[in-house]
C-alpha positions as CSV (number, residue, x, y, z in Angstrom):
1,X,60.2,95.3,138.1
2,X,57.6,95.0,141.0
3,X,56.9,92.1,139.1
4,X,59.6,90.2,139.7
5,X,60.4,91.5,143.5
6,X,57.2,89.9,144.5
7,X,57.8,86.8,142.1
8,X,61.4,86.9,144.0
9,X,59.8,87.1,147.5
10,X,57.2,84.6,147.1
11,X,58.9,82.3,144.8
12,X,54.8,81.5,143.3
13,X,55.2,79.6,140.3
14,X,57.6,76.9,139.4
15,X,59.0,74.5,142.3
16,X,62.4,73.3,142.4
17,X,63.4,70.3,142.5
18,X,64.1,68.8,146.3
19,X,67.3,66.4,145.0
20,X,70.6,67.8,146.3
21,X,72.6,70.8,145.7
22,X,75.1,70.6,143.0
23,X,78.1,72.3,145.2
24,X,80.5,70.0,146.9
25,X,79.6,69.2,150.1
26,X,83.2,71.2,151.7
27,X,81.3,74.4,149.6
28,X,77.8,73.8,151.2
29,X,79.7,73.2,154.6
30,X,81.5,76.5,153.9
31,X,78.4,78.2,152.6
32,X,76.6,77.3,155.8
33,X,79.2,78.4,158.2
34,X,79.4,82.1,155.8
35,X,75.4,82.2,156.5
36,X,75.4,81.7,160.1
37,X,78.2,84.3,160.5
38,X,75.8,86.6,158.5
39,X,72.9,85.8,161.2
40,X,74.9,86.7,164.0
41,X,76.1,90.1,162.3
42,X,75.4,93.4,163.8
43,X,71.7,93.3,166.2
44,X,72.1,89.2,166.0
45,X,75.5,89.1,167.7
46,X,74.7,86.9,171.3
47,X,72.1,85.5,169.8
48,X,71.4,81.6,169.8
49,X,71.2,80.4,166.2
50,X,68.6,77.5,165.3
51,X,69.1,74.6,162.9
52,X,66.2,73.0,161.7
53,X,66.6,69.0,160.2
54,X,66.5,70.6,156.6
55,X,69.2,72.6,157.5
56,X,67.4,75.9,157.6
57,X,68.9,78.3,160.1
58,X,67.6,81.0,162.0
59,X,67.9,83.4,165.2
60,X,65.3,85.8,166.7
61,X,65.9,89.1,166.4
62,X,62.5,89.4,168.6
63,X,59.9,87.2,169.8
64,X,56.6,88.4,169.5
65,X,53.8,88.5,171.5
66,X,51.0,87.1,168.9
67,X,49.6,84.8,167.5
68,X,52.1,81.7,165.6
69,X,50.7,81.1,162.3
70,X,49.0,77.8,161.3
71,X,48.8,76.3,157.9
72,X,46.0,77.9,155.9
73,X,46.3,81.4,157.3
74,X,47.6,84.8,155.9
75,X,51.0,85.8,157.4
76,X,51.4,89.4,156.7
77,X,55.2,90.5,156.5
78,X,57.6,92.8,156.0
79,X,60.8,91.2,154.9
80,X,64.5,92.0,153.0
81,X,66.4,89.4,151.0
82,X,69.9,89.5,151.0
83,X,72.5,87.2,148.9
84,X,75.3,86.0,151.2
85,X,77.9,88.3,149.7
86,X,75.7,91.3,150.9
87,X,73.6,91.9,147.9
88,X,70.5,93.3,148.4
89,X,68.0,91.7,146.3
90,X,64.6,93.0,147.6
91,X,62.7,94.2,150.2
92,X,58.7,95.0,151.2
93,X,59.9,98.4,152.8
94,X,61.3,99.8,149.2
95,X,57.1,100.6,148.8
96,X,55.8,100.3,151.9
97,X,53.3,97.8,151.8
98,X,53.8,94.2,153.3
99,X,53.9,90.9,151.7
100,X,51.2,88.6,152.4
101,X,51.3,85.0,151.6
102,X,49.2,81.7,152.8
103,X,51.4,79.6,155.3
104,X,51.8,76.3,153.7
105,X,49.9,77.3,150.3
106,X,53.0,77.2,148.0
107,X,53.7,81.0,147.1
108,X,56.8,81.1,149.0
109,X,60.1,79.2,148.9
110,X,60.5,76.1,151.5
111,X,62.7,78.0,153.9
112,X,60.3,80.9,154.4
113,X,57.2,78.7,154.8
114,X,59.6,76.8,157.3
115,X,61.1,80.1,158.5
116,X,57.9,82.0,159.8
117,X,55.7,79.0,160.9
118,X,57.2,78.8,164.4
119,X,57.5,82.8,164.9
120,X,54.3,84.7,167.0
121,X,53.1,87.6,165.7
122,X,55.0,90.5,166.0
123,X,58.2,88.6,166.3
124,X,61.5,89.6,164.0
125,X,63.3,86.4,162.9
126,X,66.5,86.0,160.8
127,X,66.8,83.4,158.3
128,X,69.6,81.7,156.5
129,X,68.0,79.3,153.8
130,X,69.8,77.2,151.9
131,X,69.9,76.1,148.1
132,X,67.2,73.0,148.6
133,X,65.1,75.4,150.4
134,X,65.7,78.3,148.3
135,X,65.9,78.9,144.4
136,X,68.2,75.5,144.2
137,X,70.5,74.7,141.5
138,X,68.7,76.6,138.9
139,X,68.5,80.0,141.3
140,X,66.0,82.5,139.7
141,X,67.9,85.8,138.5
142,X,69.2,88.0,140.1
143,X,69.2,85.1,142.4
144,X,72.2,83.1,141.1
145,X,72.2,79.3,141.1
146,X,72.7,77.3,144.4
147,X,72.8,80.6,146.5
148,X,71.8,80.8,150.2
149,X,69.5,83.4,150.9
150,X,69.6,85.7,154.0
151,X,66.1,87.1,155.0
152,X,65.4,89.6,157.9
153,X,61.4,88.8,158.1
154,X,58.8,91.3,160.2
155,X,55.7,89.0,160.9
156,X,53.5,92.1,161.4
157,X,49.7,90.0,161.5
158,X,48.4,86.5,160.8
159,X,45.0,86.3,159.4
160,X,42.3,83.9,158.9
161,X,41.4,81.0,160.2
162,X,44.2,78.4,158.9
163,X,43.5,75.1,157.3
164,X,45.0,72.1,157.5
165,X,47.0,71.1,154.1
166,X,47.3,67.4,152.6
């Protein structure tokens, strides 16, 4: 089971593919609209939701103070992962030790890598990533196919000098 949590978090193995979403574009319209709501819920209310191009989108629960990650360094995190109905699919905190993963290195999904590398250190952002930037069309159980994730992500340290990627 651990396993799979941290196969779930990092998404390390198989890409998907980068082509569109299956869903009808009133459903991803929908979908996005559901995920912002869910950014906005509870300690995110009056908070100013970002977009990115990709259509990743995120608020900040808190900025931090640190260092912002740059490709090739170690981002240590805490994080929960949430389906949009609510489902809670995983989380560092269930045994206490953090997830690490290389910033631009290809262990996570798209939308975390894109998710954390403007945060600082100590910062607490909320993401909403969709499909093309998530598990995509195929999902990866118990992520179901062409779901939107919802990640509450902790960026407790960054480590290591960084590296440029190709």
């Amino acid at each position: 089971m651990l396993a799979l949590t941290c196969a779930l978090a990092a998404c390390g193995g198989e890409k998907e593919d980068d082509g569109a979403s299956a869903e009808p574009p009133a459903t991803q319209s929908n979908a996005s609209s559901q995920a912002i709501a869910k950014l906005t819920e509870g300690d995110g209310a009056g908070k100013q939701v970002v977009t990115t191009a990709d259509g990743l989108h995120y608020l900040d629960l808190k900025v931090g103070d640190g260092p912002q990650p740059q490709p090739g360094q170690t981002c240590v995190t805490n994080a929960t992962l949430w389906l949009l109905d609510g489902t809670r699919v995983w989380s560092s905190l269930d045994d206490g030790t953090p997830f690490g993963f290389v910033l631009g290195g290809g262990g996570v999904i798209r939308g975390w890598d894109e998710g954390v590398a403007t945060m600082q250190a100590g910062g607490t952002r909320r993401l909403a990533v969709p499909p093309e930037l998530g598990y995509g069309a195929k999902g990866r159980p118990p992520v179901p196919p062409n779901a939107w994730l919802i990640f509450t992500i902790d960026l407790l340290e960054v480590q290591g000098g960084g590296s440029a990627q190709p």
